[in-house]
C-alpha positions in Angstrom: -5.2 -16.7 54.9 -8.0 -16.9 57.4 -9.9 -14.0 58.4 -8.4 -14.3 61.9 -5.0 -14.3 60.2 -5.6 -11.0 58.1 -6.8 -9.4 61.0 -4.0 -10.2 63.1 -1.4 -8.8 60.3 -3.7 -5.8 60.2 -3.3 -5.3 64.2 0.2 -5.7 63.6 0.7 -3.0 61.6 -0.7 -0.8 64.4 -4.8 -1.0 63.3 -7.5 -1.1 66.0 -10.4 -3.3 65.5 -12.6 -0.1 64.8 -10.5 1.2 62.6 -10.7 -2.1 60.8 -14.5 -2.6 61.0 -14.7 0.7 59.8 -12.7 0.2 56.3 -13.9 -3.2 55.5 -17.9 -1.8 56.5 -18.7 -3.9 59.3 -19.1 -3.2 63.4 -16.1 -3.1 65.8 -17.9 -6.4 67.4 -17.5 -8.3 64.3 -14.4 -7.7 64.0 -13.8 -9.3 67.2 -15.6 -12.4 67.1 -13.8 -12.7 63.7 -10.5 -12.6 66.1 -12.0 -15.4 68.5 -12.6 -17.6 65.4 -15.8 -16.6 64.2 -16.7 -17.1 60.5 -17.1 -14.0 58.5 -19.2 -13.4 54.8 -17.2 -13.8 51.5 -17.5 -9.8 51.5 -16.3 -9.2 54.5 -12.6 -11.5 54.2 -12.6 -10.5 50.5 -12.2 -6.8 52.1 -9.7 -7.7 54.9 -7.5 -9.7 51.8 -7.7 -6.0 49.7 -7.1 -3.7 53.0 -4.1 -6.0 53.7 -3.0 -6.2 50.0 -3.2 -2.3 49.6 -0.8 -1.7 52.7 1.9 -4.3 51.5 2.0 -2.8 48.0 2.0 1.0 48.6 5.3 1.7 47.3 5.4 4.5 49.6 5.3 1.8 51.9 8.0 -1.2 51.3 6.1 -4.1 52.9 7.5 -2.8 56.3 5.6 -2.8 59.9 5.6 1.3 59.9 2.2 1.9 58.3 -0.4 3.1 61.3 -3.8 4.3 61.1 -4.1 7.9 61.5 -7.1 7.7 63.5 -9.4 9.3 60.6 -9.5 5.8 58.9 -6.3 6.7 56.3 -3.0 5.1 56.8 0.5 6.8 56.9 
């Protein structure tokens, strides 16, 4: 997946681009010019693959669309 396409499952599953830039340890605006197509480091999509990853095999969490930020950077 491209970075554009991580990010978009992230947003999916209810994430704000803050709350993103703030797991994966870059700014809110790199986030978004990753969403308009910008290229992002290695680091920086290896981080969106393991954020992504981590949601989809929680098993408290069966791959489904209800895991949200909680607004203090943890998930639900």
């Amino acid at each position: 997946m491209t970075a554009k396409e991580l990010l978009n499952a992230l947003i999916s599953k209810g994430f704000l681009q803050r709350e993103i830039a703030k797991e994966v340890g870059v700014s809110q605006p790199t986030i978004h010019r990753a969403l308009r197509g910008s290229s992002v480091s290695y680091e920086t999509g290896k981080a969106l693959e393991r954020l992504l990853e981590s949601l989809e095999q929680d098993p408290g969490n069966p791959e489904s669309n209800d895991t949200a930020p909680t607004g203090d950077g943890s998930v639900l």
